[in-house]
C-alpha positions, 0 to 999 in steps of 0.5 A, a space after each residue: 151904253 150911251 144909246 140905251 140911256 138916252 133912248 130910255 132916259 124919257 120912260 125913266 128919269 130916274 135913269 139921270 143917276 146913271 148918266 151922271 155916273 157915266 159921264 164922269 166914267 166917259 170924262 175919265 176915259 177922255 183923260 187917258 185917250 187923250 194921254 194916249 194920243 201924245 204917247 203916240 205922237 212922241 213914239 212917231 216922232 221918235 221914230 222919225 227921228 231914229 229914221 232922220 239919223 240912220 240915214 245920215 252916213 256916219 265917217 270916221 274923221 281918221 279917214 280924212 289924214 293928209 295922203 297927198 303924195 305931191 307935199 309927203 315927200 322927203 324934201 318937205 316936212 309938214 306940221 299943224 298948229 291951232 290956237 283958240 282965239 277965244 279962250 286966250 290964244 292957248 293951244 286948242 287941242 288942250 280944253 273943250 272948245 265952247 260954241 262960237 269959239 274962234 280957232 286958228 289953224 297955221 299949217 307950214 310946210 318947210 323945205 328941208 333940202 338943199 334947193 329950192 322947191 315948189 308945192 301946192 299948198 292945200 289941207 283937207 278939211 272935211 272933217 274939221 267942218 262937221 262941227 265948225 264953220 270956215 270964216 277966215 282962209 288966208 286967201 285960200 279956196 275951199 274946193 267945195 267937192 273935195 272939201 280942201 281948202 287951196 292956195 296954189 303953189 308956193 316957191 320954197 326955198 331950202 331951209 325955209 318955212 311956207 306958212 299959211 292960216 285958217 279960221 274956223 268958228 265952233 257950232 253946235 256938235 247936235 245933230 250937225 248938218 254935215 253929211 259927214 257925221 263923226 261919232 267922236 264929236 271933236 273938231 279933227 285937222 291933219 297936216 303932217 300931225 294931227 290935231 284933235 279938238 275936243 266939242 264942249 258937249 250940249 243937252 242935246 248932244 247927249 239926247 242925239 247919243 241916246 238916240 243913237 243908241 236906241 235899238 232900231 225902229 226903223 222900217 216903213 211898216 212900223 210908221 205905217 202902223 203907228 200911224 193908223 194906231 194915231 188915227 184910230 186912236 184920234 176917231 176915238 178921242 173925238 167920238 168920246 168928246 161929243 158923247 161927253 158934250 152930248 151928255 152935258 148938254 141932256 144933264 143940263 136940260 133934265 135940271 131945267 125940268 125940259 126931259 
């Protein structure tokens, strides 16, 4: 079309009504390209990031419970606590914790025997580091292959309480960085008891939820198709445009009376 009207359009200037005509059409066509091309390129981009999140290993924090036969035993008795520092040292596990909290756990370990005993003082915190920072041990160790935070062996006495801290800081429950992923998005901590810290929720938490939730895009071959569909699309969008510029340009040199 484009070819025959501009190849006839110096036999037949009246052929100027149909090339306005169908410059207009092409500037419409140019609109929905171009609508077209950012409907692929967020469709890519899902796809991306359903792949980013189906590689991303999902464990159940339930996992990470306190099994070490060294402290359960029968002459010792193990208990947890967490306080959070930013919303007035009241018990953490009892509102959402908001990004950038401050939560303080104390973890005891008390000798309930008639004589003294040593114990290696250690809680696994795996889980509790998917959604927080650590900022403040105690003087502990965090063991960065086991993810457990240590102080050593502690000497106590019968009857008496070993009692140790920690300090964590809320981050952002989207899309967290952790290879251990929890579908619960809470702050998880076992020692004896458990305690389970609800992550005050974000937009982009739910984004992430529905992400999840979206059935499977996932293999290379629909990339790979995406992809050419982009290209193909993009070769198009660009033809288009110079055909439009093209015609501008012969419309403005027909008023100036040089066709």
């Amino acid at each position: 079309m484009f070819k025959r009207i501009v190849s006839n359009l110096h036999f037949s200037p009246t052929l100027i009504g149909v090339l306005i005509s169908y410059s207009k059409s092409l500037k419409n066509d140019l609109k929905m390209i171009r609508f077209g091309l950012v409907f692929i390129v967020m469709a890519i981009t899902l796809q991306v990031a359903m792949q980013l999140i189906a590689q991303r290993p999902i464990a159940n924090h339930k996992s990470y419970i306190y099994t070490d036969t060294q402290q359960v035993s029968s002459d010792t008795k193990m208990s947890i606590s967490a306080s959070n520092l930013s919303q007035g040292f009241n018990d953490a596990s009892s509102s959402p914790a908001q990004i950038d909290d401050i939560i303080s756990y104390t973890i005891s370990l008390q000798n309930i025997s008639d004589k003294t005993v040593t114990k290696s003082m250690s809680i696994p915190i795996a889980s509790t580091l998917v959604y927080s920072r650590l900022i403040d041990s105690d003087g502990g160790i965090l063991n960065q292959n086991s993810q457990t935070l240590e102080w050593g062996e502690s000497v106590i006495k019968p009857n008496s309480l070993e009692t140790k801290t920690f300090s964590v800081q809320v981050k952002d429950a989207a899309f967290s960085d952790s290879a251990n992923v929890s579908p619960y998005k809470d702050i998880h901590a076992s020692f004896g008891n458990d305690i389970d810290i609800e992550v005050s929720q974000t937009p982009m938490n739910y984004l992430e939820d529905i992400l999840v939730s979206l059935p499977h895009l996932g293999s290379k071959f629909d990339l790979i198709f995406s992809t050419i569909i982009l290209i193909a699309s993009l070769f198009i969008y660009i033809r288009t445009r110079s055909q439009v510029k093209e015609l501008d340009l012969i419309r403005r040199d027909a008023d100036a009376g040089s066709i």
